[in-house]
C-alpha positions as CSV (number, residue, x, y, z in Angstrom):
1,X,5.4,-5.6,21.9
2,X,7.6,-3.5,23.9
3,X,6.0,-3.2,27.7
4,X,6.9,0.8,27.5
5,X,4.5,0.7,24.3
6,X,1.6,-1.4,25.3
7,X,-0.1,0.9,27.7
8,X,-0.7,3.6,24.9
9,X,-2.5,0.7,22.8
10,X,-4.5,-0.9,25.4
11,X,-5.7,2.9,26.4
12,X,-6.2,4.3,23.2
13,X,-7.4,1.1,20.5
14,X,-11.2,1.2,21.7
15,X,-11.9,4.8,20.3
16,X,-13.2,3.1,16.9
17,X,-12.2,-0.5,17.1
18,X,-13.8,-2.3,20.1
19,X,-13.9,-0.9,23.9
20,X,-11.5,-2.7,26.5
21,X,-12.2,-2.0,30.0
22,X,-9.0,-4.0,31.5
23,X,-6.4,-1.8,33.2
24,X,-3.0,-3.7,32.0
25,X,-0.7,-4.8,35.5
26,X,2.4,-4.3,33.7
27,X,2.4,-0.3,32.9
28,X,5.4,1.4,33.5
29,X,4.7,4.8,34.9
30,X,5.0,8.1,32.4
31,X,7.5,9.6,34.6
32,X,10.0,6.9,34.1
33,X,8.9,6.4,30.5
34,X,9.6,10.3,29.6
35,X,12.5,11.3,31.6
36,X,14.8,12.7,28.6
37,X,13.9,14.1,24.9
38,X,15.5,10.9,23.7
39,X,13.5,9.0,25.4
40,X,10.1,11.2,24.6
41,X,11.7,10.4,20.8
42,X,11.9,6.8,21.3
43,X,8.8,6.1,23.0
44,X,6.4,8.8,21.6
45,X,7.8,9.5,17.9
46,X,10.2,6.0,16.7
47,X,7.2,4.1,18.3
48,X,4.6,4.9,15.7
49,X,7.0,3.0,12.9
50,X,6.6,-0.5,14.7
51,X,3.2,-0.3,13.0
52,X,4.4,0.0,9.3
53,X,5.1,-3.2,8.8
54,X,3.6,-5.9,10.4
55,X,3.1,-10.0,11.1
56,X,-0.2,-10.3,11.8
57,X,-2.5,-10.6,9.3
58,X,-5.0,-7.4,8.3
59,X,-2.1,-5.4,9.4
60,X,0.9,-3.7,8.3
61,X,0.5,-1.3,5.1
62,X,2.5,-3.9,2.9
63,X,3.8,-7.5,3.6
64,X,0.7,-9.6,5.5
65,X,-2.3,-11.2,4.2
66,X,-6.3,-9.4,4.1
67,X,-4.7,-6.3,4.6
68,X,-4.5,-3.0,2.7
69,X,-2.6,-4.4,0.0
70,X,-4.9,-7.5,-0.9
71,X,-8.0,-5.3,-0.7
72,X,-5.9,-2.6,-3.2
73,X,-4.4,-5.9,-5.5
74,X,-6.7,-8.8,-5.6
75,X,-9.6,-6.9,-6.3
76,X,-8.1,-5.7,-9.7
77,X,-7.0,-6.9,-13.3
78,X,-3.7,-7.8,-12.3
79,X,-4.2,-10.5,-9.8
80,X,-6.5,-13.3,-8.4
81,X,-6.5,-15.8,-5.6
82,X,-8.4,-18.4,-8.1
83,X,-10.2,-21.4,-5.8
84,X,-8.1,-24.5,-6.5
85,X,-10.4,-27.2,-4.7
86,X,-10.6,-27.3,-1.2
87,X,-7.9,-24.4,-1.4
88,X,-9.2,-21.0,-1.3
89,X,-12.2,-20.2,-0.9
90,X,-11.9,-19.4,2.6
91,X,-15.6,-18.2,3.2
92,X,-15.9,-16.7,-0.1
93,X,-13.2,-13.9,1.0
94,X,-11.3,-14.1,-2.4
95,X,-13.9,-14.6,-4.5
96,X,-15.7,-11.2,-3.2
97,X,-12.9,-9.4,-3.3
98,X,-12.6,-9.8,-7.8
99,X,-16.1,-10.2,-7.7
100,X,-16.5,-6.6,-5.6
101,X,-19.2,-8.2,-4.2
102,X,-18.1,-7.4,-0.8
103,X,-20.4,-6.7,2.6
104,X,-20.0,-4.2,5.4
105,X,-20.0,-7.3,7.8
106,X,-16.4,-8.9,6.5
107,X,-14.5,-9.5,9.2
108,X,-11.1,-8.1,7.1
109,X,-12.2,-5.2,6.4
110,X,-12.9,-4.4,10.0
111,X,-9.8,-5.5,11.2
112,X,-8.5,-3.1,8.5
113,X,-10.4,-0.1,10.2
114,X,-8.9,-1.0,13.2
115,X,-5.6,-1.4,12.2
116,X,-5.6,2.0,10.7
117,X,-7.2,3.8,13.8
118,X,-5.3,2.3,16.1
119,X,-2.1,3.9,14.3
120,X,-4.1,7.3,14.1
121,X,-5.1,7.2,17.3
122,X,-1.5,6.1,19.0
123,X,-0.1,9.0,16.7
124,X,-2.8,11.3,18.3
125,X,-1.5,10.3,21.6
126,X,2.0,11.0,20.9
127,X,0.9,14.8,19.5
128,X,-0.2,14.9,23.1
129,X,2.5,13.5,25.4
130,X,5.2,15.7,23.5
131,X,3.5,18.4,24.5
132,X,2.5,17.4,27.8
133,X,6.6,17.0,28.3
134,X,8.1,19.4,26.2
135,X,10.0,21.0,28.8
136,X,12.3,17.8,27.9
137,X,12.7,19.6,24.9
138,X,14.3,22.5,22.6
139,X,12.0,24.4,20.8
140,X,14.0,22.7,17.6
141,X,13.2,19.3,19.1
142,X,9.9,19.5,20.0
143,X,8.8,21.4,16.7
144,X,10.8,18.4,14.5
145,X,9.0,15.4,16.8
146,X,6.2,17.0,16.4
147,X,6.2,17.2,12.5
148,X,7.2,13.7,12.3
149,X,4.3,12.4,14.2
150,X,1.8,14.3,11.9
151,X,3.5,13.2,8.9
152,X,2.8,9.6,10.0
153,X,-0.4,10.2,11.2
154,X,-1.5,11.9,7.8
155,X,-0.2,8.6,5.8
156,X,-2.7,6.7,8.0
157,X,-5.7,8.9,7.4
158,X,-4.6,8.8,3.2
159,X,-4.8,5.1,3.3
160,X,-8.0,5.1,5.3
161,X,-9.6,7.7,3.2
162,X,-8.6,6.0,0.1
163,X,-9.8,3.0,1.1
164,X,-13.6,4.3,3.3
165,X,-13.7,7.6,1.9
166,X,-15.6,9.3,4.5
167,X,-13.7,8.9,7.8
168,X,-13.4,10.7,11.0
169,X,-10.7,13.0,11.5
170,X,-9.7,12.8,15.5
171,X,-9.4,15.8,17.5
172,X,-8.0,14.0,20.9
173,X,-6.7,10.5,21.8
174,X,-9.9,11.2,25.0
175,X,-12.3,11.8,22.4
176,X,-15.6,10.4,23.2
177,X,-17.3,8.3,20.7
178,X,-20.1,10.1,21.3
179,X,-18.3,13.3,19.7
180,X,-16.9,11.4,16.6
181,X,-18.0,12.6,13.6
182,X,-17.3,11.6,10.1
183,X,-16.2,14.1,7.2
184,X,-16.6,14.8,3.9
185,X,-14.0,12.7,1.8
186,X,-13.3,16.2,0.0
187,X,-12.6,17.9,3.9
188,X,-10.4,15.0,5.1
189,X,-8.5,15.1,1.9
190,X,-8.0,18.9,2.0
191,X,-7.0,17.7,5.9
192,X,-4.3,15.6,4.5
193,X,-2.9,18.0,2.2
194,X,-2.5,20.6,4.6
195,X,-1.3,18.6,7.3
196,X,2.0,17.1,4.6
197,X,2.7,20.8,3.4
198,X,2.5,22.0,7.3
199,X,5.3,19.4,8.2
200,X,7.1,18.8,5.1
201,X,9.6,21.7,5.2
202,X,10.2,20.6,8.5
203,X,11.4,16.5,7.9
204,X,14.9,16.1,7.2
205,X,15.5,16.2,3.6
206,X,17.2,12.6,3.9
207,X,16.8,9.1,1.7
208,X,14.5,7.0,4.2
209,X,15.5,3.4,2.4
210,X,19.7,4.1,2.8
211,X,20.4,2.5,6.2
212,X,21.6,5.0,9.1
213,X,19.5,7.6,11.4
214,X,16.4,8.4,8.9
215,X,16.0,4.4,7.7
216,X,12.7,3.4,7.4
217,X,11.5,7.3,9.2
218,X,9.2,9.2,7.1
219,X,11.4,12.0,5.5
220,X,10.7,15.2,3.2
221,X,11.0,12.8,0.3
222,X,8.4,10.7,1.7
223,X,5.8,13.5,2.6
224,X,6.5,14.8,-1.1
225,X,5.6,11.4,-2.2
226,X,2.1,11.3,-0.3
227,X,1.4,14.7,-2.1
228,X,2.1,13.9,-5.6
229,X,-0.5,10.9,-5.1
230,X,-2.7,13.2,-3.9
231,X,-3.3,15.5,-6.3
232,X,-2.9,13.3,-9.0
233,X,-6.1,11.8,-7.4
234,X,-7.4,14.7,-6.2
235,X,-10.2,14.5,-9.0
236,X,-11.6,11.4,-6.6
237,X,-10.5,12.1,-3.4
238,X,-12.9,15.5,-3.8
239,X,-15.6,13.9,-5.4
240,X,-18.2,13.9,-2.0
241,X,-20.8,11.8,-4.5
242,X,-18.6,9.3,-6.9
243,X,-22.3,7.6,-7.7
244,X,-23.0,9.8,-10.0
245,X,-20.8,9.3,-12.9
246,X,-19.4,13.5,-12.5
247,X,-16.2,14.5,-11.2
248,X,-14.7,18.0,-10.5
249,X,-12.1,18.9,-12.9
250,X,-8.3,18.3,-11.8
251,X,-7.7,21.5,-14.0
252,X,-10.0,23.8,-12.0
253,X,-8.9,21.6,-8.2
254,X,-6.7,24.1,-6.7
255,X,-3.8,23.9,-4.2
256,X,-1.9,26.7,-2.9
257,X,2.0,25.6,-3.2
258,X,4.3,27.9,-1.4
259,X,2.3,30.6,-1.6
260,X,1.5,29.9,-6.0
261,X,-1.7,28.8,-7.3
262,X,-1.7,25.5,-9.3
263,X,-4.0,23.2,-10.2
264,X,-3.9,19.4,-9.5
265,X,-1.7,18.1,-12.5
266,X,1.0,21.0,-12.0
267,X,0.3,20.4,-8.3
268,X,1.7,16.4,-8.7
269,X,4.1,17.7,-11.4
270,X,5.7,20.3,-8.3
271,X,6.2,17.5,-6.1
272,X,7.6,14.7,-8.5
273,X,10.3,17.4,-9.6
274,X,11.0,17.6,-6.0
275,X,11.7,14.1,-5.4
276,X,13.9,14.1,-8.2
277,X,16.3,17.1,-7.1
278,X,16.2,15.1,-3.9
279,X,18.6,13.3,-5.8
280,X,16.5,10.1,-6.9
281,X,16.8,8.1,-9.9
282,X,16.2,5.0,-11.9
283,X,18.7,2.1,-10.8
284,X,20.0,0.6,-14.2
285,X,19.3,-2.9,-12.8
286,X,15.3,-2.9,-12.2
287,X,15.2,-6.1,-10.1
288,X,17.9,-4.4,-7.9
289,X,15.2,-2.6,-6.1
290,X,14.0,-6.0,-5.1
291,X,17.3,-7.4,-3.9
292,X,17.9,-9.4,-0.7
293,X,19.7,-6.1,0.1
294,X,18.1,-3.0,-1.6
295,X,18.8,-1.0,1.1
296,X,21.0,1.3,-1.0
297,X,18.9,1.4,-4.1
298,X,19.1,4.9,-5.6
299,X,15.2,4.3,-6.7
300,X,13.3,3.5,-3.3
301,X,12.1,6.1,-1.4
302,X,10.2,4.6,1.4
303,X,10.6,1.3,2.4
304,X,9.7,-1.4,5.3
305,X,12.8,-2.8,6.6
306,X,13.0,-6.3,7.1
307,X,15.9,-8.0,8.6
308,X,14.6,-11.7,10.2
309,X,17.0,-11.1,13.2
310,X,15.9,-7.5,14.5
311,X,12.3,-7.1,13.2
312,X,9.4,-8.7,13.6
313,X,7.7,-7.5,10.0
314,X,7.2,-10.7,7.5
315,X,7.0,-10.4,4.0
316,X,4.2,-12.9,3.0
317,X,3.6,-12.6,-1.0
318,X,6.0,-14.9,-2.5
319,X,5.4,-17.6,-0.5
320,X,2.0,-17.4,-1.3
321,X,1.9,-17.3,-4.4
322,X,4.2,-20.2,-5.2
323,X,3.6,-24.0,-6.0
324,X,4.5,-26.2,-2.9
325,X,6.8,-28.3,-4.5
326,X,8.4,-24.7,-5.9
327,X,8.8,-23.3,-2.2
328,X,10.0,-26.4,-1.3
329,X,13.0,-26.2,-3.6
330,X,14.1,-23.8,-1.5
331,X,14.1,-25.5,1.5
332,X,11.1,-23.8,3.0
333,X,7.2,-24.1,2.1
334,X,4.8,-22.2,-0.3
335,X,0.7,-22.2,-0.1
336,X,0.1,-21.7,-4.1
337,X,-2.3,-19.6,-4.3
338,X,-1.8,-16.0,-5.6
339,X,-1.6,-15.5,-9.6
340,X,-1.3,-13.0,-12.1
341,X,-4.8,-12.7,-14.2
342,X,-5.4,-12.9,-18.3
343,X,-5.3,-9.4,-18.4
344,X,-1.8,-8.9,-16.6
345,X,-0.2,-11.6,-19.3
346,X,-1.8,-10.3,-22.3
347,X,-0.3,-6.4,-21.5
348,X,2.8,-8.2,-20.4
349,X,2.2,-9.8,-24.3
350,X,3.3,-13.2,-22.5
351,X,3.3,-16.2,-25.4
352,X,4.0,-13.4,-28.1
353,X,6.7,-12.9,-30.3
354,X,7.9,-9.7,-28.0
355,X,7.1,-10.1,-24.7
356,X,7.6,-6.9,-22.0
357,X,11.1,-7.4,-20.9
358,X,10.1,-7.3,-17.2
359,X,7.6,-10.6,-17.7
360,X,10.9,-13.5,-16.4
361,X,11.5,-10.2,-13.8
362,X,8.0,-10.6,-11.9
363,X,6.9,-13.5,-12.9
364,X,7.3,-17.3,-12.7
365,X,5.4,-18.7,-15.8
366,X,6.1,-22.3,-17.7
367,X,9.0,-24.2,-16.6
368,X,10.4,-23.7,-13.3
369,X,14.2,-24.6,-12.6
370,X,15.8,-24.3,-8.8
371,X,19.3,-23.8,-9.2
372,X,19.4,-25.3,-12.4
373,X,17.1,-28.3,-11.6
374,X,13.5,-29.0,-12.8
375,X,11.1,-28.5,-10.0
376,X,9.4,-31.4,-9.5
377,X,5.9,-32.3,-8.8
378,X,4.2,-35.3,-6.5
379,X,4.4,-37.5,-9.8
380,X,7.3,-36.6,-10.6
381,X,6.9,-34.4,-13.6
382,X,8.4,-30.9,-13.7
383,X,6.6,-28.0,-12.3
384,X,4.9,-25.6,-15.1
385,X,3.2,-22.8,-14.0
386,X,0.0,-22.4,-16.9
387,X,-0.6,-18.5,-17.0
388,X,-3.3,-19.1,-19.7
389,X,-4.8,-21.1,-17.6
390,X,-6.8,-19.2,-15.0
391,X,-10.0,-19.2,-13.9
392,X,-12.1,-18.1,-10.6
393,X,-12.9,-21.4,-9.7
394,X,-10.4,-24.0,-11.0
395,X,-12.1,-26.7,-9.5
396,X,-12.5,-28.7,-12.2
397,X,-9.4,-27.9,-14.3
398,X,-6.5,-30.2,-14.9
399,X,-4.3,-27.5,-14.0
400,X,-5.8,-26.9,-10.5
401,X,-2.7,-26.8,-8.8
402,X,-0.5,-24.8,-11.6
403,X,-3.1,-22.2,-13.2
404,X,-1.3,-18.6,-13.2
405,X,1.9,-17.0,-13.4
406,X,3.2,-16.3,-9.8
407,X,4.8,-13.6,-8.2
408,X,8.6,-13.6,-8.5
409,X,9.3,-9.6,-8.1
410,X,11.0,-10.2,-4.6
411,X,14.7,-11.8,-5.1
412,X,14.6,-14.7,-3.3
413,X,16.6,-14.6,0.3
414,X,17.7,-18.1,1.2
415,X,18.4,-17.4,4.6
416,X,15.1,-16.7,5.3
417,X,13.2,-17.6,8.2
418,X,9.6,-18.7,8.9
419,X,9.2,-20.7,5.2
420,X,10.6,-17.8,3.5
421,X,8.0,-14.6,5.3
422,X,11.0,-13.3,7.2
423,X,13.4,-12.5,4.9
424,X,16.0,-9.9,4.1
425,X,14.6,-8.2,1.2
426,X,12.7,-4.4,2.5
427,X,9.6,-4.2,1.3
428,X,9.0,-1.1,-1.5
429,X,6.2,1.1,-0.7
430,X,7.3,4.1,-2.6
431,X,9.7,4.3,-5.4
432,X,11.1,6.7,-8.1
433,X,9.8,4.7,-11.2
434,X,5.8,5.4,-10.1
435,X,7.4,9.4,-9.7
436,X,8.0,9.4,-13.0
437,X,4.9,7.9,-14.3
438,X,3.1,9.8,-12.1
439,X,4.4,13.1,-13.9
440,X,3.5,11.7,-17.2
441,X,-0.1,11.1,-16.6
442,X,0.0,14.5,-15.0
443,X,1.2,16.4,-17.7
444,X,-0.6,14.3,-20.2
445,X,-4.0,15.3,-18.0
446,X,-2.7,19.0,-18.2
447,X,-2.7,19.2,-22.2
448,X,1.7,18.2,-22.5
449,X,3.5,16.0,-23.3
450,X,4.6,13.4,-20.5
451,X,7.0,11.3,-23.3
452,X,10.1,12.2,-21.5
453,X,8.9,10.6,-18.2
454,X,7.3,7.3,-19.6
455,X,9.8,6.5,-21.6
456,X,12.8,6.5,-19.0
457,X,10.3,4.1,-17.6
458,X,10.4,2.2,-20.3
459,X,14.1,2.2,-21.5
460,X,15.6,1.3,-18.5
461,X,14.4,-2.3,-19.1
462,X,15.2,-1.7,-23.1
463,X,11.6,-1.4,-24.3
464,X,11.3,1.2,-27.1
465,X,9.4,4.3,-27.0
466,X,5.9,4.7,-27.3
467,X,3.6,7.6,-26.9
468,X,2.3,9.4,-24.1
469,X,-1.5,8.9,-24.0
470,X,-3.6,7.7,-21.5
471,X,-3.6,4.0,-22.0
472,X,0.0,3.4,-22.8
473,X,0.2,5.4,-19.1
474,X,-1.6,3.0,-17.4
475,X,-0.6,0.1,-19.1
476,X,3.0,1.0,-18.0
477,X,1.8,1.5,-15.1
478,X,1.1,-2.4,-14.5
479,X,4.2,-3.3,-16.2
480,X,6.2,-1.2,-13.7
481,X,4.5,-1.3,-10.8
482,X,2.8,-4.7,-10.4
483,X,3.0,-6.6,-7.0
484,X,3.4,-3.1,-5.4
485,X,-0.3,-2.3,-4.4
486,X,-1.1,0.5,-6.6
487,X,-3.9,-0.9,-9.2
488,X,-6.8,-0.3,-7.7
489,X,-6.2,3.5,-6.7
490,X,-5.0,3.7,-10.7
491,X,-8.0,1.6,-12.2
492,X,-10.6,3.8,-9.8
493,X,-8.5,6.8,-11.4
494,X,-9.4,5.9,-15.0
495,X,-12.5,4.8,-14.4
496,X,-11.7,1.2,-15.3
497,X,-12.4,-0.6,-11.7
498,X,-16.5,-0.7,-12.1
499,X,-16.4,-2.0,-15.9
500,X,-16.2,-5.2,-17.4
501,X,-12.0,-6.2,-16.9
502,X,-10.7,-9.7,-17.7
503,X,-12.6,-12.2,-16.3
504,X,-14.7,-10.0,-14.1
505,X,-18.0,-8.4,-14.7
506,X,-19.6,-5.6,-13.0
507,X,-21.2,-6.1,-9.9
508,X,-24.2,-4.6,-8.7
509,X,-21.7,-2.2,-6.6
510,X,-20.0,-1.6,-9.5
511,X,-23.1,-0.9,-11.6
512,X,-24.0,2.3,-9.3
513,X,-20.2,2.9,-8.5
514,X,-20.9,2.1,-5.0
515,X,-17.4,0.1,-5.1
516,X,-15.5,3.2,-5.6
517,X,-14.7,3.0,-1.8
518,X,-15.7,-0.1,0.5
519,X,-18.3,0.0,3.0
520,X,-17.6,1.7,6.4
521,X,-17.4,-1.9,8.5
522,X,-20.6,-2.8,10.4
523,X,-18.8,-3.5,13.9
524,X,-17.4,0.2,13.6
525,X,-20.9,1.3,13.0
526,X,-22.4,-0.1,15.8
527,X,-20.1,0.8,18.4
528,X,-20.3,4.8,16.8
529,X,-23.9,5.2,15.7
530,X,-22.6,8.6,14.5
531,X,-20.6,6.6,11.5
532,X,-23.7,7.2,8.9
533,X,-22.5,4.2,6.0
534,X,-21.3,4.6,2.8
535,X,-23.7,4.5,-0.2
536,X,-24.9,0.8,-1.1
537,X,-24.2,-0.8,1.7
């Protein structure tokens, strides 16, 4: 890490993560840190984005291991980390996470927390030192870094809300723990929305993913994004009690936009139509989005840049997911684990007569060929992945090692470094396809017809028509979007994610809807005994 960024996170991390007491040698004092409004931009505002992506594990909202996006994927229908022998089980992490049979007192889910405070409370910090400095600043500047800052900082409280539910809401980066209280998952959403439509008119109206001054920054486009997922969920993201089988009613969940009225669904429907005079559109090539270099997708509105000789982010998920022998063929390494579940290949209608057209795009399944070679096993026979194949524990299967269809949404980068983790490819966070789909389940849920939207889903990859109800939505929405860390927020949505999927049966959390949200983690409760835990744990 940068020396001119490490005092802020020594300082700040112990507000809800652990408490450090060391006073780092190295600082460099403020004064020469902040001497300029570029540097106050660099150091207090460009910062913040060195947290977005990440290598270490638990951290990063997209590209490591244990992290957001395992917790939001591999506790779903779409994938599994099955146990292949003495290969995964890793402490029964994998197994509770399909099972939902999860525990306040798992280590990843703390580190998690952490992750996400630390973010929230370094973006705190920054709110702070622009204004302790903004006579560096033109009223323009300091009004623009300072919208910027909260933008971030409310993407960190969405993902932490979606994820705890009840979560504090900082006021200072000097806050005691002993003043830290949590809020209503209903208040820190209504939080979140205000602070995106406060700042949003005041981001530039640029395309973060194109390469240039706004790459990779979080943009109008961006901050329109976050609100269309947040009213489309606003029916569970205001629901204080989601044990008792009631919701409010996304018809009667009301948001003031620019001064109108409108409930959730024309709320989401607002900001998708926004996006898409942003000038935003389906790429005709779906796996373009993917590329080695998609940095000038028309599609991809937020992105985590990845370039192996000027970042430090990794991109983990292909090379765990694939064979050894199938890594290898590339010239780097692979842990075989990740795979796609029963559920994922049956929507995909994989051994059928008509197969989804995007199954050979995201998936390796059967016979895998390396520039036009068989991939080749320790005995010599050629690799085949067995998608029908999966179980939880394969153990005792004769397909221990080749269960599951793998991940293959990422275009491979040859060049990569570190086994293939650091390649070229920028990992997708936010893209124009889930706009689209996102306006047809909210017009659908708002009594019209969303057949417009889903099916320029649809034909782009030259799958006909169907219609617009609530199923075909979120089957699409697995076709499209899978690999991209969406399905749990979508299952919990329609009130799929605590009922009998695939090879999963309800858990006792999932009986009393307790897994809805996971618990708040033990270690934060102990170091803030005003934390009060989430129901069932």
């Amino acid at each position: 890490m940068n020396k001119r960024f490490l005092f802020l996170y020594i300082v700040l991390a112990f507000l809800l993560s652990s408490c450090l007491d060391e006073t780092p040698k190295d600082q460099i004092p403020e004064k020469e840190i902040y001497d300029s409004a570029n540097s106050l931009y660099v150091n207090a505002v460009a910062s913040l984005y060195n947290y977005i992506g990440a290598h270490n594990e638990g951290e990063g909202l997209q590209g490591t291991c244990r992290g957001i996006y395992d917790y939001n994927t591999l506790t779903t229908d779409e994938a599994i980390m099955p146990i292949r022998g003495g290969n995964w089980y890793d402490g029964g992490l994998w197994k509770n996470m399909y099972n939902h049979t999860w525990t306040s007192s798992d280590t990843d889910l703390y580190n998690v927390w952490k992750y996400l405070y630390k973010v929230i409370v370094l973006s705190t910090k920054s709110l702070e030192t622009i204004d302790q400095y903004k006579s560096l600043l033109t009223a323009q500047q300091r009004e623009q870094y300072t919208a910027e800052v909260r933008a971030v900082r409310a993407m960190f409280y969405y993902y932490a809300m979606d994820m705890f539910g009840r979560i504090p809401v900082l006021q200072s980066s000097t806050q005691k723990i002993a003043d830290i209280r949590q809020s209503n998952r209903s208040d820190v959403f209504n939080y979140i929305v205000n602070e995106l439509q406060t700042v949003a008119p005041l981001l530039p109206n640029e395309h973060s993913n194109l390469q240039g001054n706004y790459y990779g920054r979080l943009t109008r486009p961006v901050a329109w994004f976050l609100l269309a997922k947040l009213s489309l969920n606003a029916e569970v993201y205001t629901d204080d009690n989601w044990t008792d089988s009631s919701r409010p009613d996304g018809k009667n969940i009301m948001f003031d936009v620019d001064g109108v009225q409108k409930n959730a669904w024309q709320t989401c429907i607002h900001y998708c139509d926004l996006i898409a005079n942003a000038g935003y559109e389906l790429e005709a090539d779906y796996t373009k989005n993917f590329a080695v270099h998609n940095e000038n997708s028309k599609e991809n509105i937020f992105t985590i840049p990845l370039d192996k000789m000027l970042y430090l982010n990794e991109f983990h998920y292909l090379f765990r997911s694939r064979h050894y022998a199938h890594g290898g063929a590339y010239g780097g390494a692979s842990e075989n684990g990740t795979c796609a579940t029963l559920h994922t290949m049956a929507v995909y209608g994989y051994n059928t007569a008509s197969p989804d057209t995007r199954l050979d795009m995201n998936f390796y399944a059967g016979r895998v060929e390396v520039d036009g070679n068989d991939v080749l096993l320790d005995n010599g026979t050629p690799l085949e992945y067995k998608p029908l194949a999966v179980e939880q524990n394969l153990t005792a299967s004769p397909y221990i090692e080749t269960a599951g269809a793998r991940m293959k949404k990422y275009e491979v980068d040859r060049t990569a470094y570190s086994d293939g983790r650091m390649p070229d490819n920028d990992i997708v966070l936010y893209r124009y396809a889930d706009v689209l789909l996102m306006k047809a389940e909210a017009k659908v849920r708002n009594g019209e017809d969303g057949y417009a939207e889903l099916n320029a889903v649809r034909s782009r990859v030259g799958m006909p028509a169907v219609t617009a109800s609530l199923d075909n939505i979120l089957n699409e929405r697995l076709l499209e979007l899978v690999w991209e860390g969406w399905r749990r927020q979508d299952m919990i949505r329609f009130e799929t994610y605590c009922k009998l999927y695939d090879i999963h049966t309800p858990s006792e959390l999932d009986n009393k809807r307790y897994a809805i949200v996971f618990p708040i983690p033990q270690k934060a409760c102990e170091l803030n005994n005003n934390l009060k835990q989430n129901p069932g744990y």
